[in-house]
N, C-alpha and C positions, 0 to 999 in steps of 0.2 A: 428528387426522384430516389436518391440512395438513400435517405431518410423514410420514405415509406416502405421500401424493404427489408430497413433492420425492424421495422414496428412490426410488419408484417411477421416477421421470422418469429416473432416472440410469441405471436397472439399465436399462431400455428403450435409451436411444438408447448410452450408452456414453461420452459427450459430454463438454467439459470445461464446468464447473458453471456458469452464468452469470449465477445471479442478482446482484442488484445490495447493495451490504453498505456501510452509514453508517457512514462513518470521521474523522477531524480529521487535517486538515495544516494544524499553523502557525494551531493556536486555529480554524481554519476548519472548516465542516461540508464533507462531498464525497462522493459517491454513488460506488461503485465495481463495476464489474463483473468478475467473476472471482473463483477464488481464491486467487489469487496477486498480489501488487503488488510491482513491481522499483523499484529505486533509482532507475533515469532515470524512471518512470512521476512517481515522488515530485517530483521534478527540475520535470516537467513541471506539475503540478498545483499546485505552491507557487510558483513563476515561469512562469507562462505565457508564453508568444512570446518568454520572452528564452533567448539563451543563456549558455551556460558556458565563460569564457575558461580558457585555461590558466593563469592567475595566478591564479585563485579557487579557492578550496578549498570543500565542501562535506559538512558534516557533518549523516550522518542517523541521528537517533534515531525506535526506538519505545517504547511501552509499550503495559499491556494487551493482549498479545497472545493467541497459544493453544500448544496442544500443548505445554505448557515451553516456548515462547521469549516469555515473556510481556512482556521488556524488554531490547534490545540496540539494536546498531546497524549501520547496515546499507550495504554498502562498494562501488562500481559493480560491473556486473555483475551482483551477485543480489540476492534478491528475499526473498519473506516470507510466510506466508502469512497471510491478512486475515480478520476478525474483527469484528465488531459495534463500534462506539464503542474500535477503536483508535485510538490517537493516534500522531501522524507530526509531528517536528519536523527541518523540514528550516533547517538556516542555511546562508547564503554568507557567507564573508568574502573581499574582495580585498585584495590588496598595496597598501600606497601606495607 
């Protein structure tokens, strides 16, 4: 029944999808809205307020995804699409 509702809501407004989809960054639990999540989003939810020098490198893996891309990584600029209890492992490392 509640599956024909969300089908429902789509075909009506046209709308980009917005519910909200429980995923892990960095062992972390994080609510996500949309269906799509980009690299800086990651960026931003695994280092909050800080940013990103040019001398840091940052590597992001997923797993558990969907449609066939159930495990890769993912490179600035794009994005993913999000999935129930996907996992998002984002690391910094900087230069000494």
């Amino acid at each position: 029944m509640a599956q024909d509702d969300k089908t429902d809501s789509k075909k009506d407004d046209g709308k980009k999808d917005d519910r909200t989809t429980d995923i892990y960054v960095n062992t972390r639990p994080a609510a996500w809205e949309g269906r799509e999540i980009s690299y800086a989003d990651l960026l931003a939810l695994a280092y909050p307020g800080e940013t990103v020098s040019g001398e840091d490198t940052v590597t992001v893996r997923f797993s558990r995804g969907k449609d066939g891309n159930g495990a890769g990584s993912l490179t600035a600029g794009h994005s993913v699409n999000v999935k129930k209890g996907m996992v998002f492992d984002v690391v910094r490392t900087s230069r000494s």
